[in-house]
ROFI-183320 format. One record per atom (N, C-alpha, C, O, CB): residue number from 1; residue in one letter; chain; atom name; x, z, y. Coordinates in pm, whole numbers, plus 32768, in hexadecimal, padded with zeros to 4 digits. Atoms other than C-alpha are relative to their C-alpha. Glycine has a CB too. Example, Ala and Ser with C-alpha at 12.3 -4.5 7.8 and 13.67 -1.06 7.14 Angstrom:
<nodes>
<1 'A' 'A' 'N' <8059 8000 7F89>>,
<1 'A' 'A' 'CA' <84CE 830C 7E3E>>,
<1 'A' 'A' 'C' <805A 8000 8078>>,
<1 'A' 'A' 'O' <80C2 8042 8076>>,
<1 'A' 'A' 'CB' <7F9D 807D 8003>>,
<2 'S' 'A' 'N' <7FAE 7FFA 7F89>>,
<2 'S' 'A' 'CA' <8557 82CA 7F96>>,
<2 'S' 'A' 'C' <7FB3 8049 806D>>,
<2 'S' 'A' 'O' <7FE6 805A 80DC>>,
<2 'S' 'A' 'CB' <8029 7F72 802E>>,
</nodes>
This chain:
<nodes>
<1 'X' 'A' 'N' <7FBE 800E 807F>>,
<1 'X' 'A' 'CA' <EE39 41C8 A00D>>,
<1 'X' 'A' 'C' <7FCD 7F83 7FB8>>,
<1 'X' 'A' 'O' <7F61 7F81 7F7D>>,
<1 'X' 'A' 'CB' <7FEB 807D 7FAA>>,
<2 'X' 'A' 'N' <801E 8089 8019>>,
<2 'X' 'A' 'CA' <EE39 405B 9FB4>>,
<2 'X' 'A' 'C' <8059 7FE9 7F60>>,
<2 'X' 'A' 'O' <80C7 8018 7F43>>,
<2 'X' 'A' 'CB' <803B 7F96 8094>>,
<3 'X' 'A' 'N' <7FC7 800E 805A>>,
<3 'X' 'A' 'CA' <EE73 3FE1 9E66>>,
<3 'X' 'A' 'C' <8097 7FBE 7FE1>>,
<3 'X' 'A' 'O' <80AF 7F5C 8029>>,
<3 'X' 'A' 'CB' <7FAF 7FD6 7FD4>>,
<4 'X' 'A' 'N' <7F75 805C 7FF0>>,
<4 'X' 'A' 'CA' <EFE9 3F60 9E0B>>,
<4 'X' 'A' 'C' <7FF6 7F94 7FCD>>,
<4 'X' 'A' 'O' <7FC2 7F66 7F67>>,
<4 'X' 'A' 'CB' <8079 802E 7FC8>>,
<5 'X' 'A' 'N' <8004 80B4 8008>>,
<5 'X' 'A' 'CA' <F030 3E0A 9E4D>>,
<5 'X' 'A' 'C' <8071 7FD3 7F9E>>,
<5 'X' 'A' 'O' <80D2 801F 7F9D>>,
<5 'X' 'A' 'CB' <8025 7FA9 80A9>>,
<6 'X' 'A' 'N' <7F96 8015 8046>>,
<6 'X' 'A' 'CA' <F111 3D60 9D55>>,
<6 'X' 'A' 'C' <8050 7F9A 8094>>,
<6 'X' 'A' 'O' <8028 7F78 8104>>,
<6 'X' 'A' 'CB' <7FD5 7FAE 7F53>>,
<7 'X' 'A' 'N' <7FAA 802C 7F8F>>,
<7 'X' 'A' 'CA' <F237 3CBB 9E0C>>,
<7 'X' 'A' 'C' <7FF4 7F57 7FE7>>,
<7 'X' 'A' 'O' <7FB9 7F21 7F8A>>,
<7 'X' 'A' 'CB' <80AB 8046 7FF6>>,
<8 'X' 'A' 'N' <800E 8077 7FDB>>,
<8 'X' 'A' 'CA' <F25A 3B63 9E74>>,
<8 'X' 'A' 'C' <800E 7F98 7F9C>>,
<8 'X' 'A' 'O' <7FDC 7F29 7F8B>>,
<8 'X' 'A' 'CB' <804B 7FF0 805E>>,
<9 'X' 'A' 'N' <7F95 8086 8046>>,
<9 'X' 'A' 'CA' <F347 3ADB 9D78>>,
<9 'X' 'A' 'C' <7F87 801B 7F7E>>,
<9 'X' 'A' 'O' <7F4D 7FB8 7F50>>,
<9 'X' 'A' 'CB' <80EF 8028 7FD1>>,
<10 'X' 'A' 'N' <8066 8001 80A4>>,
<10 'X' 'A' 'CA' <F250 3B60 9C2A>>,
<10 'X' 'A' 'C' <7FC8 7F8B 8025>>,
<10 'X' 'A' 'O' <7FF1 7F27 7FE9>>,
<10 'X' 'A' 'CB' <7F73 808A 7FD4>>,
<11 'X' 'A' 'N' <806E 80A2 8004>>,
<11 'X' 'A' 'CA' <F153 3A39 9CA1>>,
<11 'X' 'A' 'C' <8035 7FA7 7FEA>>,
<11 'X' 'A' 'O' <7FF6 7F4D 7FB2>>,
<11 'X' 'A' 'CB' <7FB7 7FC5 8076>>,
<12 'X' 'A' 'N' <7FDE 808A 8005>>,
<12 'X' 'A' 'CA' <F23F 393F 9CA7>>,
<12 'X' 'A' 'C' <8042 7FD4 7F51>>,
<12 'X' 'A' 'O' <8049 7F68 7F17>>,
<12 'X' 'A' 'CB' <807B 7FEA 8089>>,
<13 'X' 'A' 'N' <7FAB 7FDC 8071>>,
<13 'X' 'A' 'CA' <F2FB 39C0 9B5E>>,
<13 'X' 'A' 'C' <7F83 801D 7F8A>>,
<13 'X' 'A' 'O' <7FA3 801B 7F13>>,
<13 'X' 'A' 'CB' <806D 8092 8028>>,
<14 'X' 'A' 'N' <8067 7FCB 803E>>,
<14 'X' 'A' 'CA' <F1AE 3A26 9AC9>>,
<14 'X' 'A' 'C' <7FED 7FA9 7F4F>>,
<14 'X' 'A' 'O' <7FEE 7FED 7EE8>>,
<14 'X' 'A' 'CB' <7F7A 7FE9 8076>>,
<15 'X' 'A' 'N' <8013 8065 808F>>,
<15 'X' 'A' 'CA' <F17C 38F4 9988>>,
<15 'X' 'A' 'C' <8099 801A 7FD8>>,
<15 'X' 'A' 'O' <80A8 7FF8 7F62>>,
<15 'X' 'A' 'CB' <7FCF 7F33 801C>>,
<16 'X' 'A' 'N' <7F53 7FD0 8033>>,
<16 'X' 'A' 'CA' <F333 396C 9962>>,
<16 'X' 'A' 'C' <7FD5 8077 7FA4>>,
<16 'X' 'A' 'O' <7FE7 8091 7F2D>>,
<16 'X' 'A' 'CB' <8083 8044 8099>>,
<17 'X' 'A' 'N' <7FF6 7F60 804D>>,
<17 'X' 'A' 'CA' <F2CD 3AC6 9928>>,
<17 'X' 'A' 'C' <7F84 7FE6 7F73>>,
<17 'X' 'A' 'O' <7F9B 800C 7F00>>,
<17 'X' 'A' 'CB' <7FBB 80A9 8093>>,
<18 'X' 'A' 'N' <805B 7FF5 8084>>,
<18 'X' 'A' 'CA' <F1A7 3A8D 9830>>,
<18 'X' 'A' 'C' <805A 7FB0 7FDF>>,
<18 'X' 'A' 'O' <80BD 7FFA 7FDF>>,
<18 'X' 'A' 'CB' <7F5B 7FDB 7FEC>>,
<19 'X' 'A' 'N' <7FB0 802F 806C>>,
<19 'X' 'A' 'CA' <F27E 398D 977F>>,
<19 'X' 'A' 'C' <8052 8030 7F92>>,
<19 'X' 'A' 'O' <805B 8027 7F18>>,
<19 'X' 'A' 'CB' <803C 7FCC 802A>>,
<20 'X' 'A' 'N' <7FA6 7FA9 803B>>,
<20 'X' 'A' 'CA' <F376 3A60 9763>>,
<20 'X' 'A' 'C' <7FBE 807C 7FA1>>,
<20 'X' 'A' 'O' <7FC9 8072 7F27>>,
<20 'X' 'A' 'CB' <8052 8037 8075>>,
<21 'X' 'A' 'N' <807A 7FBC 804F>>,
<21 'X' 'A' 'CA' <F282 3B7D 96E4>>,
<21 'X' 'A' 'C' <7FE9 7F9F 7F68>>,
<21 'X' 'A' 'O' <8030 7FA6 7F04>>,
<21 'X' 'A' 'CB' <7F5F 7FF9 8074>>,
<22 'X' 'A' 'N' <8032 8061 80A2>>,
<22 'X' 'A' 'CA' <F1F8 3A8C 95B4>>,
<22 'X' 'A' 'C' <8098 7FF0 7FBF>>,
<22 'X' 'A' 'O' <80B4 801D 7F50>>,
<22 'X' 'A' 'CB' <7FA7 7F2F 8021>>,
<23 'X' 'A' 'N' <7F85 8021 8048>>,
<23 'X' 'A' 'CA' <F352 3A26 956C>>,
<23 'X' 'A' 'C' <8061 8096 7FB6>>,
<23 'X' 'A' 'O' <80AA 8089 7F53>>,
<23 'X' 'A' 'CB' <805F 7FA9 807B>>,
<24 'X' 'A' 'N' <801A 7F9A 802B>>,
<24 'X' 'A' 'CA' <F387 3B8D 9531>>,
<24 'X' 'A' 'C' <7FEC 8043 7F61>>,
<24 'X' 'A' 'O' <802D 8079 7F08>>,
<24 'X' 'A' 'CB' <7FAD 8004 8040>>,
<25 'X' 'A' 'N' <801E 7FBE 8061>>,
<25 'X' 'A' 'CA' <F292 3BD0 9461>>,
<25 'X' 'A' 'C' <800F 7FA0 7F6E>>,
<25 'X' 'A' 'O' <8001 7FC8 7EFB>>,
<25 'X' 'A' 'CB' <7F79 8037 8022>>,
<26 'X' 'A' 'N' <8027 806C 805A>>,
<26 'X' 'A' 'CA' <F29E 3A76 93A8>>,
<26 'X' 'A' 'C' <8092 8053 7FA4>>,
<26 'X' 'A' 'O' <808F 8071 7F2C>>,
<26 'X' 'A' 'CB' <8000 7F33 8048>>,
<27 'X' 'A' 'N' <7F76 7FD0 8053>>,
<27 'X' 'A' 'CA' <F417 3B0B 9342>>,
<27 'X' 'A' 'C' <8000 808B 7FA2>>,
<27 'X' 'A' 'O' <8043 8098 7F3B>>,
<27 'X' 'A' 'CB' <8077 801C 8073>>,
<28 'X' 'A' 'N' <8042 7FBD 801F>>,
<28 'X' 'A' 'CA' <F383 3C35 92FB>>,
<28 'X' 'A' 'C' <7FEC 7FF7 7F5C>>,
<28 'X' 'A' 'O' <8029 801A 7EF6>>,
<28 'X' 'A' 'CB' <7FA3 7FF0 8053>>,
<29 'X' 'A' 'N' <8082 8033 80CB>>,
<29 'X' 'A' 'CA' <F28F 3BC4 91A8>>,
<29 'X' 'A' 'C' <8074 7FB4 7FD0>>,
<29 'X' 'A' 'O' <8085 7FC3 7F57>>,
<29 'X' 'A' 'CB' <7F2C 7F5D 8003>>,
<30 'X' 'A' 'N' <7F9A 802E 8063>>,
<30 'X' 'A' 'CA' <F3D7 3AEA 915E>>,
<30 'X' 'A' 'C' <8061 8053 7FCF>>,
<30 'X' 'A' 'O' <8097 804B 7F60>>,
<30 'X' 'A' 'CB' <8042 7F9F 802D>>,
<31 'X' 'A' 'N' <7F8E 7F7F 8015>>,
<31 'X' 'A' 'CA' <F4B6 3BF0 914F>>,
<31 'X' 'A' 'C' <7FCB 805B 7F68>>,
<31 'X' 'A' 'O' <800A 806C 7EFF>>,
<31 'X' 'A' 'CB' <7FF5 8084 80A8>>,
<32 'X' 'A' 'N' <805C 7FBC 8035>>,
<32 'X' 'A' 'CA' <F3B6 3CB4 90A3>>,
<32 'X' 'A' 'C' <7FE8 7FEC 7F6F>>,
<32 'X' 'A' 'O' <7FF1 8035 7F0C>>,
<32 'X' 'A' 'CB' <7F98 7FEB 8046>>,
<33 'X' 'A' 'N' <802D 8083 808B>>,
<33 'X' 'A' 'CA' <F34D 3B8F 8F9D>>,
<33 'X' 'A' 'C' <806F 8032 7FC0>>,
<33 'X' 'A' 'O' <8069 8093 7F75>>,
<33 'X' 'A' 'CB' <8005 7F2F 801C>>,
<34 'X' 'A' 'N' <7F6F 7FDC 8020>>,
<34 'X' 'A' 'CA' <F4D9 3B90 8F5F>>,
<34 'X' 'A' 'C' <8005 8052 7F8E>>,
<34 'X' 'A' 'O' <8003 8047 7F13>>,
<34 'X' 'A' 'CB' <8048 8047 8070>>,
<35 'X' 'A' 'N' <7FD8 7F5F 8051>>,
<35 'X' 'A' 'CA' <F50E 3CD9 8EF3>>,
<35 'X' 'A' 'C' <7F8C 8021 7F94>>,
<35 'X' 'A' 'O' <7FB1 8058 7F2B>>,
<35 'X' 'A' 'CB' <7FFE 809A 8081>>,
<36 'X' 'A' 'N' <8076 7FFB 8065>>,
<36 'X' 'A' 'CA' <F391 3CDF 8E35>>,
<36 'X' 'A' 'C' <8026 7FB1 7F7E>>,
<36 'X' 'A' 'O' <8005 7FD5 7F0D>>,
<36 'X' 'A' 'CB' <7F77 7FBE 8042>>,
<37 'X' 'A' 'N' <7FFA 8057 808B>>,
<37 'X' 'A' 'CA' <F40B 3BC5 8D48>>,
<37 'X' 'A' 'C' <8096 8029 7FAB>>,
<37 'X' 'A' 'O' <80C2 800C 7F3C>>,
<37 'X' 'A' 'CB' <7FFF 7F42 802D>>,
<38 'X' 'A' 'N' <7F49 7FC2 802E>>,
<38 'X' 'A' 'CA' <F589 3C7D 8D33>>,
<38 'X' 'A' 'C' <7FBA 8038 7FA9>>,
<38 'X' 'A' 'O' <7FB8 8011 7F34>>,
<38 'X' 'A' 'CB' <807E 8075 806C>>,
<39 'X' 'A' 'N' <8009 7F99 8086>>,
<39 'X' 'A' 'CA' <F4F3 3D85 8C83>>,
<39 'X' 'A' 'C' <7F9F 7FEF 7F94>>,
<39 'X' 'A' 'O' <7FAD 8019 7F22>>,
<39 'X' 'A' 'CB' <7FE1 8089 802A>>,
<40 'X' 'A' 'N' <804F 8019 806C>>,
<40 'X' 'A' 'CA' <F3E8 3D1E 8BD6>>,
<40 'X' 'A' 'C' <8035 7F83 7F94>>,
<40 'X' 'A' 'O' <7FFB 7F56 7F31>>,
<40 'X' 'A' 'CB' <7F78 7FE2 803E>>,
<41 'X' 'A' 'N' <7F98 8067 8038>>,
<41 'X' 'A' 'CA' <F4DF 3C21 8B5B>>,
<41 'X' 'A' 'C' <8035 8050 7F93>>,
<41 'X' 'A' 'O' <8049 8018 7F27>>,
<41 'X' 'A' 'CB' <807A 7FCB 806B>>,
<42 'X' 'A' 'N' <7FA6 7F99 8033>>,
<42 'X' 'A' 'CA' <F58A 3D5F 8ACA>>,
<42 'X' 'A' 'C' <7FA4 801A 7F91>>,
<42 'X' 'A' 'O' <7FD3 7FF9 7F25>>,
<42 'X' 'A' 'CB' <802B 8083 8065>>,
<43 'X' 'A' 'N' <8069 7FB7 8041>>,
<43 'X' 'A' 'CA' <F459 3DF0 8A16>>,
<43 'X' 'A' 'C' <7FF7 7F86 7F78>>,
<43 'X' 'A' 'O' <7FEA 7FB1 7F05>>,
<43 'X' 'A' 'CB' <7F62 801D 8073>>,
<44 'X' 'A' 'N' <8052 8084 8045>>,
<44 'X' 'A' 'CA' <F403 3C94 895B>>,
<44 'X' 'A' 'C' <8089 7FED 7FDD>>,
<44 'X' 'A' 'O' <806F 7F98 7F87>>,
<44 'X' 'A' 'CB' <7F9A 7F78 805D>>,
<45 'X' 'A' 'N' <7FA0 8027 8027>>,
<45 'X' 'A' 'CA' <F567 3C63 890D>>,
<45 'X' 'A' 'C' <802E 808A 7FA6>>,
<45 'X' 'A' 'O' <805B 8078 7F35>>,
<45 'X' 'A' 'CB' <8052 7FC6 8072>>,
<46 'X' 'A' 'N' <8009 7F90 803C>>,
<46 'X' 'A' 'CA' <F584 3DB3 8897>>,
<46 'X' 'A' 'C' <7F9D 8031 7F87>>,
<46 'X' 'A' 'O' <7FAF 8088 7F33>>,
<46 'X' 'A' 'CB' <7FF2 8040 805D>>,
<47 'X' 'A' 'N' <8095 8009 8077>>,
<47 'X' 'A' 'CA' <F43E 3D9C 87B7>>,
<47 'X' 'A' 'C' <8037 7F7A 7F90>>,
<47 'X' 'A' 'O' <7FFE 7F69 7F24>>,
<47 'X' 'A' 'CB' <7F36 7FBB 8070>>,
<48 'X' 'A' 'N' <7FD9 8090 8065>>,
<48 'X' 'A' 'CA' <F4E9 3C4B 86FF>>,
<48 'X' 'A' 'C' <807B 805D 7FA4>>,
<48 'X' 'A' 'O' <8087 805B 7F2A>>,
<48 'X' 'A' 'CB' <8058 7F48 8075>>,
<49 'X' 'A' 'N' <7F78 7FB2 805F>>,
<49 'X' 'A' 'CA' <F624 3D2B 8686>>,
<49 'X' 'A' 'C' <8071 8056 802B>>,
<49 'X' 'A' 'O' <80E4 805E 7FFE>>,
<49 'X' 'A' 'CB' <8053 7F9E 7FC3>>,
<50 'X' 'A' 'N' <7FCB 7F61 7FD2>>,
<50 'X' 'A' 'CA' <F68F 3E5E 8742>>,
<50 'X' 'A' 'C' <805D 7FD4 8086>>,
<50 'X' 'A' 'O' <8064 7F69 80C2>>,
<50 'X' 'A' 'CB' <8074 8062 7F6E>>,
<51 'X' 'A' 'N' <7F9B 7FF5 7FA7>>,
<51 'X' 'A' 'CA' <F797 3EC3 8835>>,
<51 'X' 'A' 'C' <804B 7F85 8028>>,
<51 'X' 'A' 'O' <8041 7F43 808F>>,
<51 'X' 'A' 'CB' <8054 8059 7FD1>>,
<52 'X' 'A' 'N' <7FDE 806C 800A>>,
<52 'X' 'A' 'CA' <F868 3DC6 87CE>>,
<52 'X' 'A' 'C' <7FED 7F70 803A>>,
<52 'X' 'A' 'O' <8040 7F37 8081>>,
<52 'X' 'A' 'CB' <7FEF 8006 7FB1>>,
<53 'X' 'A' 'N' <803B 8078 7FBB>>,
<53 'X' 'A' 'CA' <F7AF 3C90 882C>>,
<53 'X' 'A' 'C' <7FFA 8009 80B3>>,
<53 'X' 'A' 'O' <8025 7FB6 8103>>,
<53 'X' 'A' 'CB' <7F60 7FF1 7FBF>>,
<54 'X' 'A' 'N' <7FF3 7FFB 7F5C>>,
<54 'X' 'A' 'CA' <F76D 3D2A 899F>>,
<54 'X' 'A' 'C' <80A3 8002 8044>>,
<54 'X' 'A' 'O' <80CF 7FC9 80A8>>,
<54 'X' 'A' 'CB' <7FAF 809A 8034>>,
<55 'X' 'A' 'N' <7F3D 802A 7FE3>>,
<55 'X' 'A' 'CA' <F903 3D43 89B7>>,
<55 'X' 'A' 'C' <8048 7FB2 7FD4>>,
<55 'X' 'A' 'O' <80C2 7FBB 7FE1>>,
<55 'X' 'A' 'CB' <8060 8051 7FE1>>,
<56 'X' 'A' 'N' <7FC0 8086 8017>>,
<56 'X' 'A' 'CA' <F945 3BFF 892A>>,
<56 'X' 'A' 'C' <7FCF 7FB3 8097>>,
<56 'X' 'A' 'O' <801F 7F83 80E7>>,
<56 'X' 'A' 'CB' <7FBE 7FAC 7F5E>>,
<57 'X' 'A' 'N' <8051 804E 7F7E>>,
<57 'X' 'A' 'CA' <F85E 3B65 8A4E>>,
<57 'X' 'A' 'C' <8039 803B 8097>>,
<57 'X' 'A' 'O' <8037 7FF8 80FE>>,
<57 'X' 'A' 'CB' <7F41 8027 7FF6>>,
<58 'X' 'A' 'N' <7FD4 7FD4 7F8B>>,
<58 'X' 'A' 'CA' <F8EA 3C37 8B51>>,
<58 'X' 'A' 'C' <8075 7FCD 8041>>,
<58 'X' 'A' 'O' <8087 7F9D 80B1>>,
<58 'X' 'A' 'CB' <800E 8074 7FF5>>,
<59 'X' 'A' 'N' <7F81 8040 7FE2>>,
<59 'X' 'A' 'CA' <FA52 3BE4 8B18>>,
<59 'X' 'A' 'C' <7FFC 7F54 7FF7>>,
<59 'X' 'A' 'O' <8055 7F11 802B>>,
<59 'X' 'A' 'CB' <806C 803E 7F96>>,
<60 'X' 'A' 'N' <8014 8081 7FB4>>,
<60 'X' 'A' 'CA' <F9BB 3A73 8B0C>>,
<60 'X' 'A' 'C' <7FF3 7FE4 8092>>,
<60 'X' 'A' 'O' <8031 7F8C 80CF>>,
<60 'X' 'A' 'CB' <7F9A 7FD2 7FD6>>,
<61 'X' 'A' 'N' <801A 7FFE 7F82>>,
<61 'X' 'A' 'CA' <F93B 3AAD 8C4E>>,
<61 'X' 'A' 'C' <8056 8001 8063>>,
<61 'X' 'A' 'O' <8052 7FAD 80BD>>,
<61 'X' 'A' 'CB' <7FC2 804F 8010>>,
<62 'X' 'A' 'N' <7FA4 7FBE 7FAB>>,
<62 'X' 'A' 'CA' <FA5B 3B67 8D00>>,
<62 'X' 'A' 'C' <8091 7F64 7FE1>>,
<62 'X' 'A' 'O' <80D9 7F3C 803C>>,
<62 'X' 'A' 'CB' <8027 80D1 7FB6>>,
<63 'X' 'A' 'N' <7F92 8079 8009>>,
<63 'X' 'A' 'CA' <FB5D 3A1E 8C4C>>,
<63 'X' 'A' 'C' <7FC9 7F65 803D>>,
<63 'X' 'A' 'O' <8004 7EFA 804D>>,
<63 'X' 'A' 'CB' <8028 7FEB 7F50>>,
<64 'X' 'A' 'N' <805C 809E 7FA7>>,
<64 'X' 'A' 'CA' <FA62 3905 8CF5>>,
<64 'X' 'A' 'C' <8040 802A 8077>>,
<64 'X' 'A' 'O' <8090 7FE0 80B0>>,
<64 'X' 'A' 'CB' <7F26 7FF0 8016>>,
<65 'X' 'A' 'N' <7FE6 7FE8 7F40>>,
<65 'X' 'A' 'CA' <FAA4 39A5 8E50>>,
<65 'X' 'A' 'C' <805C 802A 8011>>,
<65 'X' 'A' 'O' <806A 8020 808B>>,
<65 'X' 'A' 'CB' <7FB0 805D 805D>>,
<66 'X' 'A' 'N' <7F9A 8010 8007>>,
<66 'X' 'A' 'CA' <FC00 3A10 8E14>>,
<66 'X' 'A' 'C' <8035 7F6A 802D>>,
<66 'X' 'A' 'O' <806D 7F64 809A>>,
<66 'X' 'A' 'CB' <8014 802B 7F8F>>,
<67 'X' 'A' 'N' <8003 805E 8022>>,
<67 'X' 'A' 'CA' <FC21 3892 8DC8>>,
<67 'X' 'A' 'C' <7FDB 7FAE 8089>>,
<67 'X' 'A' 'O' <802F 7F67 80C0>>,
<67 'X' 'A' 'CB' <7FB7 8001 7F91>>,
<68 'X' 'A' 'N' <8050 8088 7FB1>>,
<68 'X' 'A' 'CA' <FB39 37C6 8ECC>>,
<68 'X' 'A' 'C' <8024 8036 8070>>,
<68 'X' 'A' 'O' <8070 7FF9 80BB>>,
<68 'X' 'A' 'CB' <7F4E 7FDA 7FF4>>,
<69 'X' 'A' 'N' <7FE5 7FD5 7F76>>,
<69 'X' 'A' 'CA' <FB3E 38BA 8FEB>>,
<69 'X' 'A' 'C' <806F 7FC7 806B>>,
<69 'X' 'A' 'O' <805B 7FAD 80E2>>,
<69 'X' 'A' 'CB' <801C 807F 7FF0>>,
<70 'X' 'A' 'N' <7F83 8022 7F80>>,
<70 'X' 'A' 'CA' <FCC5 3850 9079>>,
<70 'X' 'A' 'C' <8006 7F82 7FDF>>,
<70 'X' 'A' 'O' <8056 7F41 8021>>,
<70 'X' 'A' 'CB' <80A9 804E 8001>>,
<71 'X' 'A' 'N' <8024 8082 7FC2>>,
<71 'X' 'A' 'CA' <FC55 36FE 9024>>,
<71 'X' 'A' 'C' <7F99 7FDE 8059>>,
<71 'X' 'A' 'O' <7F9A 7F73 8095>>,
<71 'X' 'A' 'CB' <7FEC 7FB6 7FAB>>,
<72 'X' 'A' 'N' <8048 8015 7F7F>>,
<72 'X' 'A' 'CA' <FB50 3718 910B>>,
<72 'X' 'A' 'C' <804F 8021 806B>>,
<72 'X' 'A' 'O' <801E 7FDF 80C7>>,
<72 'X' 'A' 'CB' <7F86 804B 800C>>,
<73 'X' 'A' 'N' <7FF1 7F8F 7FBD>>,
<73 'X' 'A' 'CA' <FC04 37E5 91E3>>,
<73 'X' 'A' 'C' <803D 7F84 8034>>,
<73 'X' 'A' 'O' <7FFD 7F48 808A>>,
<73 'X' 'A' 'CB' <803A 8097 7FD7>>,
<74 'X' 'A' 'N' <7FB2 8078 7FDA>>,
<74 'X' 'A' 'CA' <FD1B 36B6 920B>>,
<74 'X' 'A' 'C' <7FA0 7F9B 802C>>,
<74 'X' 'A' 'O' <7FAC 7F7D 80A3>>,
<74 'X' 'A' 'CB' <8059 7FC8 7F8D>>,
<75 'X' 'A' 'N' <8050 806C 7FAD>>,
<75 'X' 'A' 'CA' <FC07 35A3 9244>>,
<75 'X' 'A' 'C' <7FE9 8011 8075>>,
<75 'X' 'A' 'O' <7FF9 7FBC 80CD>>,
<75 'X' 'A' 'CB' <7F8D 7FE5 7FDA>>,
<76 'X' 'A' 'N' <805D 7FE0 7F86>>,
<76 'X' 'A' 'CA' <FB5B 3671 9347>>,
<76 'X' 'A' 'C' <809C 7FE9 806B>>,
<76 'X' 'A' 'O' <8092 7F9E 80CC>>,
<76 'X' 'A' 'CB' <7F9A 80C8 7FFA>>,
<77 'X' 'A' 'N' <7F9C 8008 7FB4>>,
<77 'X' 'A' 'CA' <FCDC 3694 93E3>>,
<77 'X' 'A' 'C' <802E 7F52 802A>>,
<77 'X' 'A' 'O' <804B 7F22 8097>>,
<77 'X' 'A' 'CB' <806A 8056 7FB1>>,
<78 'X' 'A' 'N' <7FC3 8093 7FDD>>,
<78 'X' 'A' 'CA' <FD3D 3514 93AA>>,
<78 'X' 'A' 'C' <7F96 7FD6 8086>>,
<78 'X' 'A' 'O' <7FC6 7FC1 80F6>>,
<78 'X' 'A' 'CB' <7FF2 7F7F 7F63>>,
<79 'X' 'A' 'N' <8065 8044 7FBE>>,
<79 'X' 'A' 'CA' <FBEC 349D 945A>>,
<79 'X' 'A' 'C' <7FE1 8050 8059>>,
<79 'X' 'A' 'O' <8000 80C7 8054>>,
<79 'X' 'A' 'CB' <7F95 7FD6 7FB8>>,
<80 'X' 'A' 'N' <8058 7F96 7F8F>>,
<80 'X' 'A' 'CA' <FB22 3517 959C>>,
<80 'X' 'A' 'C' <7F97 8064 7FA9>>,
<80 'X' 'A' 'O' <7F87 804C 7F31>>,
<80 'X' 'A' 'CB' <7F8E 7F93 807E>>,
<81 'X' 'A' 'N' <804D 7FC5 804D>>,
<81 'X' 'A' 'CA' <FA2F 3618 952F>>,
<81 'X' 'A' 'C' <7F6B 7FF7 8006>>,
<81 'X' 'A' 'O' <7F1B 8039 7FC4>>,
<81 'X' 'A' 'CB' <8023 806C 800A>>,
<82 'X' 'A' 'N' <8069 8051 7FF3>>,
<82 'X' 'A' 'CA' <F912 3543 95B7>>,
<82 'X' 'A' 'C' <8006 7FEB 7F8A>>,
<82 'X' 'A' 'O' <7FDD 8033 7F2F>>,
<82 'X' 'A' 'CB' <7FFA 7F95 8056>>,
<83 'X' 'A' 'N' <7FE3 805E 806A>>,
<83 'X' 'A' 'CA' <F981 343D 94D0>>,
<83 'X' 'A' 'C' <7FF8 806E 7F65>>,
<83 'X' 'A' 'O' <7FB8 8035 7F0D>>,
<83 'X' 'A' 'CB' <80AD 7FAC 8025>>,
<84 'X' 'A' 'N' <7FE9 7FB6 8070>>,
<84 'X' 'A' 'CA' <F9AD 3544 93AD>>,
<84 'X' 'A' 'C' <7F75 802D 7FD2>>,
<84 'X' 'A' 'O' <7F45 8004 7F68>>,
<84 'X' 'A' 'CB' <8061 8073 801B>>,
<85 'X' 'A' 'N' <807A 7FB9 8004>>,
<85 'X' 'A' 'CA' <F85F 361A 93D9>>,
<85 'X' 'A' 'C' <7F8E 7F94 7FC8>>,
<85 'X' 'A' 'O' <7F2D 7FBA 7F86>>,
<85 'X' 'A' 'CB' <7FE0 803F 8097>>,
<86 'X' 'A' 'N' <8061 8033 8032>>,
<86 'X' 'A' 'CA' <F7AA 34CB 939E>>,
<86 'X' 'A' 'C' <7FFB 7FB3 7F7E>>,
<86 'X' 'A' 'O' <7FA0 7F92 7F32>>,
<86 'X' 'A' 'CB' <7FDD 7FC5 8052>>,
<87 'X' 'A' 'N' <7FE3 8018 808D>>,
<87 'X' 'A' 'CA' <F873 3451 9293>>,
<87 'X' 'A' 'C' <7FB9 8056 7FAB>>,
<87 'X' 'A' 'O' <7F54 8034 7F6E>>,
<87 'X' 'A' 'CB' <808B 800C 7FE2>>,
<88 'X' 'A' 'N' <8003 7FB4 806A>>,
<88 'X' 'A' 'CA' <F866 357C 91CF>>,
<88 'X' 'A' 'C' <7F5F 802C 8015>>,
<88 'X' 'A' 'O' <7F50 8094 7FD5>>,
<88 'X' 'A' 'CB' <8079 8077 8000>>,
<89 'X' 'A' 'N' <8049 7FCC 7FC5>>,
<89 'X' 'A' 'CA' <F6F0 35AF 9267>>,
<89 'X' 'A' 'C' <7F90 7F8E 7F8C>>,
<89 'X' 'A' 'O' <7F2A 7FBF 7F5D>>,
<89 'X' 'A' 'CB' <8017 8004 80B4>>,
<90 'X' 'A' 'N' <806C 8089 802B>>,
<90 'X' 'A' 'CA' <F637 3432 91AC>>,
<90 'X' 'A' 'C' <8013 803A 7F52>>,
<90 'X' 'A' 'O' <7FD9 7FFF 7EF7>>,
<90 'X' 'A' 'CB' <8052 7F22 8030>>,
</nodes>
């Protein structure tokens, strides 16, 4: 009863798979961050002058990306999405 061998291809793939791993988790804490500053966004906007203020900012929010989104959406379509990812990336 010999210990199990990993297979051939992990060694060669091996610096892929941890990459991939970190990239992971790096999305992870951003994701995370994200949503930490959403709401505490809420709280501090909510402490300046109630309800109100957090649903003025929201429907700001939701009319920005209404707005920009299917103009991105069209760039990314006009151009390759190489070309796009690094545009919209600097």
């Amino acid at each position: 009863m010999g210990l199990l061998r990993r297979p051939a291809w992990y060694e060669r793939k091996k610096s892929y798979i941890q990459a991939a791993g970190t990239l992971d988790i790096v999305y992870l804490f951003s994701c995370v961050g994200d949503r930490l500053w959403s709401f505490a966004l809420g709280f501090f906007i909510s402490s300046l002058g109630g309800l109100a203020w957090v649903g003025l900012g929201q429907l700001i929010d939701s009319g920005v990306k209404l707005v920009m989104l299917p103009i991105v959406g069209s760039f990314m379509d006009r151009c390759g999405r190489h070309k796009a990812v690094h545009t919209l990336g600097k």
